[in-house]
C-alpha positions as a printed Julia matrix, in Angstrom:
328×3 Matrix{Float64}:
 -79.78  -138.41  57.42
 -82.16  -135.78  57.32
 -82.8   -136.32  61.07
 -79.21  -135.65  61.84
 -78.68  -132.63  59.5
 -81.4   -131.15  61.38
 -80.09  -131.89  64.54
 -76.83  -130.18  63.6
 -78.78  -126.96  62.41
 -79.96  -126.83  66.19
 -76.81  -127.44  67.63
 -75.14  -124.97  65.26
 -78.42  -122.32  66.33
 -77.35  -123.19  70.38
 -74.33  -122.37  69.79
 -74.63  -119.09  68.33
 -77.16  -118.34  70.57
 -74.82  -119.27  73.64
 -71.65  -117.83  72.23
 -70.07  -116.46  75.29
 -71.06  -113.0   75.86
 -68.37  -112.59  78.71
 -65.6   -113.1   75.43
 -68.01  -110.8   73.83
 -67.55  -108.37  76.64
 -63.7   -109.27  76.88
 -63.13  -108.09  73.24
 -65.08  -104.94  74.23
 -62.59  -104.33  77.32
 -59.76  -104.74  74.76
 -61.21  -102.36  72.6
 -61.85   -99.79  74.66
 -58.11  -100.44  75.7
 -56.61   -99.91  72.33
 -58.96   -97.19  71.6
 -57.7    -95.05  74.2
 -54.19   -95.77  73.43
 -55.15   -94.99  69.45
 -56.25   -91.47  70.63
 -53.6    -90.8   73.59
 -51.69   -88.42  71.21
 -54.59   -86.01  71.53
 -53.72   -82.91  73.43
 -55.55   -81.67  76.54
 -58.37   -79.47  76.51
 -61.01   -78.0   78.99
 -64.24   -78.85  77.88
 -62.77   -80.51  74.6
 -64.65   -83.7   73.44
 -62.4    -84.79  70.33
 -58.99   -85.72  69.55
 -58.08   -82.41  68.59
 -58.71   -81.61  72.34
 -59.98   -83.69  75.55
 -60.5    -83.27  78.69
 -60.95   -86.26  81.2
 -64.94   -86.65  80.52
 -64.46   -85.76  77.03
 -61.87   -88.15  76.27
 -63.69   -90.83  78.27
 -66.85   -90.26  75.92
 -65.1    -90.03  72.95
 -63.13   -93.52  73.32
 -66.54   -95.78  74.98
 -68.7    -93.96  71.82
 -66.06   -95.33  69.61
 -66.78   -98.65  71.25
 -70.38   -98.05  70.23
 -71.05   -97.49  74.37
 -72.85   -94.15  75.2
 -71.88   -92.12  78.65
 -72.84   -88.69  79.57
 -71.3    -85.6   79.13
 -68.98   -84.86  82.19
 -67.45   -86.88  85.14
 -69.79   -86.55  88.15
 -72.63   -87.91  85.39
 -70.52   -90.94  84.18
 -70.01   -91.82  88.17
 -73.71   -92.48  88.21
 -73.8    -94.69  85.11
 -73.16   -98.61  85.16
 -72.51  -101.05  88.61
 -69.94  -100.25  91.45
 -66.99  -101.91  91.29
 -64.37  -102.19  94.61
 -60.61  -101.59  93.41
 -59.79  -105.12  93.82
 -61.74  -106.26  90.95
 -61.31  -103.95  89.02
 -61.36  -104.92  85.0
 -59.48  -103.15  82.18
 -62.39  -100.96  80.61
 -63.55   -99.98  84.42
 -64.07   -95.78  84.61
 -62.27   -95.06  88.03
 -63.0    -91.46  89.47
 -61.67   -89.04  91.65
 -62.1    -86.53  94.47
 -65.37   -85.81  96.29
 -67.24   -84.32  94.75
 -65.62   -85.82  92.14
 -63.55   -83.48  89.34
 -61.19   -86.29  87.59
 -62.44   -89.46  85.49
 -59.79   -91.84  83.69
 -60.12   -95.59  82.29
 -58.42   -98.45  83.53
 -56.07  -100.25  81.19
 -54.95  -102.99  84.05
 -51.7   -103.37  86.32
 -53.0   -100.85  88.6
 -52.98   -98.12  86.17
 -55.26   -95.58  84.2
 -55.53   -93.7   81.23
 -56.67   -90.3   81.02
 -56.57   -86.56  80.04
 -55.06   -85.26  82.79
 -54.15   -81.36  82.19
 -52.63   -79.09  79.61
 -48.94   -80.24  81.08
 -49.48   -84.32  80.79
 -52.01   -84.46  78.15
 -53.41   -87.8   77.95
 -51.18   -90.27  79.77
 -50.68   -93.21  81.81
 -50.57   -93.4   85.28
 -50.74   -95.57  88.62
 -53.19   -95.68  91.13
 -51.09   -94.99  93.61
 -49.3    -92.09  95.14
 -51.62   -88.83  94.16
 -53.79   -90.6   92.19
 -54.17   -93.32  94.86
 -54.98   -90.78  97.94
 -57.73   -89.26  95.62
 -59.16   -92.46  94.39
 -63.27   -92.67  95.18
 -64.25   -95.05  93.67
 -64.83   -96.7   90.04
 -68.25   -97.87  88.11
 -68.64  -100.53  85.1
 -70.01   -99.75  81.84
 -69.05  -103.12  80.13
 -71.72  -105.97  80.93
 -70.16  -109.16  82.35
 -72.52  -112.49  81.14
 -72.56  -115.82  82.48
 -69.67  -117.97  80.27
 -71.24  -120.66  78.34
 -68.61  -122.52  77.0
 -64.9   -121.66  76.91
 -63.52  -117.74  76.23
 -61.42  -117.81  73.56
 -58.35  -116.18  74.69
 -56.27  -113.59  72.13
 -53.46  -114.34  70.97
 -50.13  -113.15  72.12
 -45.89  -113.62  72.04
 -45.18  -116.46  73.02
 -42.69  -115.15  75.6
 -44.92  -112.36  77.01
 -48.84  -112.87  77.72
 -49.88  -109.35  78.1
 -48.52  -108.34  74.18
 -51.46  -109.65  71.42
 -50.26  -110.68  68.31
 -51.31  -106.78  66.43
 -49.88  -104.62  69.16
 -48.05  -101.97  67.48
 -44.93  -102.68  69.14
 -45.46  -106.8   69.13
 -42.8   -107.11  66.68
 -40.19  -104.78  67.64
 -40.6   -106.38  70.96
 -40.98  -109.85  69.89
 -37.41  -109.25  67.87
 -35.7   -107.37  70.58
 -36.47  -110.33  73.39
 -35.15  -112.82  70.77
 -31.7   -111.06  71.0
 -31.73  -110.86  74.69
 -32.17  -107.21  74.71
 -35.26  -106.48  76.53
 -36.78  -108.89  79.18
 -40.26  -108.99  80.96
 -41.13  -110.53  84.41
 -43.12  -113.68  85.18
 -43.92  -113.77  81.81
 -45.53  -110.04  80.82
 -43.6   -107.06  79.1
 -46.02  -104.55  80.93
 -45.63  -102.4   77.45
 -47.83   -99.81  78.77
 -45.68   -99.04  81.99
 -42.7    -96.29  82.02
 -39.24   -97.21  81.2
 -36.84   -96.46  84.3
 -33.29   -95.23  83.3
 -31.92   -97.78  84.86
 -33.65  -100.21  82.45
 -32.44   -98.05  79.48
 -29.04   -98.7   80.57
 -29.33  -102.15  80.4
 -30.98  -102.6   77.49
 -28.54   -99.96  75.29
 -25.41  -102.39  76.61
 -27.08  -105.32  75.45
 -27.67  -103.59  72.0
 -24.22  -102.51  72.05
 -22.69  -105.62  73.38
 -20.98  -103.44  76.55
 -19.77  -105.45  79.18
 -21.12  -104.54  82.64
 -18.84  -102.88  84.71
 -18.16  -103.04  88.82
 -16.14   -99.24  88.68
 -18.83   -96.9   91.09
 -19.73   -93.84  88.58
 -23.2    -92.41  90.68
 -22.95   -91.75  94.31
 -27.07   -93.15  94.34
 -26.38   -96.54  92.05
 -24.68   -98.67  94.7
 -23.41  -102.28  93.56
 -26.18  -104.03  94.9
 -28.63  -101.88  92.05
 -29.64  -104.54  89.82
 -28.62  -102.19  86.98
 -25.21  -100.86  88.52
 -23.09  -102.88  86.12
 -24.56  -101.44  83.15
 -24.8    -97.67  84.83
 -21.37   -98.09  85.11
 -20.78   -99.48  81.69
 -22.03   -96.53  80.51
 -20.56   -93.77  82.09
 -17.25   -94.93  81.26
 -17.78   -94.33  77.45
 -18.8    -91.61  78.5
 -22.37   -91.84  77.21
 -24.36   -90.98  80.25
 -23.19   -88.02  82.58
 -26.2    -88.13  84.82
 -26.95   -84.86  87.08
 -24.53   -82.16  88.51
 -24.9    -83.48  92.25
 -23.55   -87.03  91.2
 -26.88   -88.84  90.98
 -27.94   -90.47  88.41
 -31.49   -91.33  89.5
 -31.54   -94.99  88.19
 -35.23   -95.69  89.07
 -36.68   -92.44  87.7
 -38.66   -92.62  84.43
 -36.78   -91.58  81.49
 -38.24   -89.02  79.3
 -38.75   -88.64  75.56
 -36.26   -85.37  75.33
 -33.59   -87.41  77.05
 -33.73   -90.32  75.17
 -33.44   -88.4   71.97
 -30.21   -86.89  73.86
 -28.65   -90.25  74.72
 -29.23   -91.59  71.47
 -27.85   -88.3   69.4
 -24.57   -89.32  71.15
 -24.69   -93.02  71.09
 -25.41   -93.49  67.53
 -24.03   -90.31  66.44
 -26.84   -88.72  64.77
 -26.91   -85.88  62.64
 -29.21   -84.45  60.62
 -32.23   -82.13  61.19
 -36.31   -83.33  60.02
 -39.61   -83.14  62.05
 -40.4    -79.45  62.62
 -42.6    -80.69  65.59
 -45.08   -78.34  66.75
 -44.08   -78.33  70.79
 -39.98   -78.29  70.19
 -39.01   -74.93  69.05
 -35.42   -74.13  68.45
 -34.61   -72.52  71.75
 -35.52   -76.45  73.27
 -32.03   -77.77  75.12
 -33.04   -81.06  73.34
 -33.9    -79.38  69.89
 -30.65   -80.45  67.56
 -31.14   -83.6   68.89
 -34.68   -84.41  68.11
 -34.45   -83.19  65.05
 -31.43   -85.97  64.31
 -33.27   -88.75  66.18
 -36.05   -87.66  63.57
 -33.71   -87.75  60.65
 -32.25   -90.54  61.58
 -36.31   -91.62  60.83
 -35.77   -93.66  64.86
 -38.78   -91.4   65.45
 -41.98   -89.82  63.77
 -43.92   -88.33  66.24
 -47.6    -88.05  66.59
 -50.2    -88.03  64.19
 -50.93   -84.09  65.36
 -47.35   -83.65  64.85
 -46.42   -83.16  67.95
 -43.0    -84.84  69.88
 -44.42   -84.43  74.2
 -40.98   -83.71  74.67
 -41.56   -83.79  78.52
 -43.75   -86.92  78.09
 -42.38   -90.35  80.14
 -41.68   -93.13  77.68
 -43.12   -96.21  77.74
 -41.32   -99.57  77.72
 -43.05  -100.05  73.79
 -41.76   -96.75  72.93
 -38.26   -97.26  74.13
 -38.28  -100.42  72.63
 -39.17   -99.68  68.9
 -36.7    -96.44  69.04
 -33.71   -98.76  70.03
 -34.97  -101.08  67.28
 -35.08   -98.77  65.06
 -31.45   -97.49  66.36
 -29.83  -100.4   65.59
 -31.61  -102.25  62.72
């Protein structure tokens, strides 16, 4: 007996010893993730290193010292820190820079996109690599050790129906709810939570919440009947809920913003009312009344700096929780 307890206790001491450092350095990825989601709120500022103002290198700091990992002070010194990574294996926690010399610095949160404190007009936000951000891309460097795996990763866990939402995610049950009814949908199995919401997916998911029928009538002179959200377009013009733009577009792949989604929903729920006082909508905002009902209406709070990024692209997460909220 003794024999065998002790050859437990040195199993149990391998073990520990050979706990898999790459899951070690997967939870570190996802917490450098979150972290820089926690803190996206923040405001941009040149030369700012804190929440109450970043700017790309700051902000970068900031969220890897939270993670108890230590970079220098500005961008060109963080491109000198860690290995080289090329683009196509690039992790989520990866710093990917920009320009040459280089002047921009953001994180990568996965799906070909960043995170980062862009300028005083974005803030911090979400983008793609692609486009500007793509044509300036030079290169990216890794901070977060990858190990040898000794035994199985344990994976998080997540929705059943979507793989890339963890069981925590401050959305995961607004969107775990929401799927259930058949109101929002992902694609081979994700959400993508983190990506923009299109108005064209808007309109789909506010008939599905309202139980509108699609409709085949031509509203837009850009959403032809072979737009995979035409039906619903349609649907909604005819109640008269969407008006889209004075030339007759309605722009169905274009992100939706924050300002017009309050707008849509002040006259698709009918809200009234008038709370929030946030700090970037003054009363002379075209969107104003209506933020202030959406925030009555308690559909939306804001930011912890009290703040609304009126201007700001929503997220598929954010959309989701509001119509939630909207109809629960």
């Amino acid at each position: 007996m003794r024999k065998l307890l002790t050859s437990l206790v040195a199993f149990a001491t391998v073990f520990l010893l050979f706990t898999p450092s790459s899951f070690a350095d997967q939870k570190t990825r996802n917490q450098v993730v979150d972290l820089a989601h926690k803190y996206s709120y923040a405001p941009y500022s040149y030369g700012g290193t804190s929440p109450s103002g970043f700017d790309c290198s700051g902000y970068a700091q900031y969220v890897f010292g939270k993670a108890g990992i230590s970079l220098p002070r500005t961008s060109r010194q963080q491109a000198t820190v860690g290995d080289y990574v090329s683009r196509s294996d690039l992790k989520p926690g990866d710093l990917v820079f920009f320009g040459s010399p280089i002047w921009h610095v953001g994180i990568y949160i996965g799906n070909n996109k960043m995170i980062s404190a862009e300028n005083p007009s974005d803030d911090v936000t979400v983008a793609s690599l692609s486009g500007y951000w793509g044509r300036n891309y030079s290169g990216a460097r890794r901070v977060i050790d990858d190990e040898p795996v000794e035994v199985a990763e344990t994976q998080p866990e997540t929705l059943d129906q979507f793989n890339d939402v963890q069981l925590g995610y401050w959305a995961a049950d607004q969107i775990d709810y929401m799927s259930n009814k058949g109101i929002v949908e992902g694609y081979k199995g994700q959400f993508m939570p983190t990506d923009n919401v299109t108005r064209g997916a808007v309109a789909k998911m506010l008939t599905e919440a309202l139980g509108i029928s699609p409709s085949s009538d031509k509203q837009f002179s850009d959403v032809s009947s072979s737009h995979w959200a035409s039906g619903h377009i349609n649907a909604l013009a005819e109640k008269g809920l969407i008006k889209g733009y004075e030339n007759g577009t309605f722009k169905p792949d274009a992100n939706i913003t924050r300002e017009e989604i309050a707008s849509l929903f002040h006259k698709t729920f009918d809200l009234n009312g008038s709370a929030g006082n946030f700090t970037d909508v003054d009363e002379n905002h075209w969107a104003y009344d209506q933020i202030q009902s959406m925030a009555a209406s308690s559909i939306t709070t804001g930011y912890p700096d009290n703040s609304f990024k009126p201007t700001s692209e929503a997220t598929r997460s954010e959309f989701t929780v509001f119509l939630y909220r909207a109809i629960k």
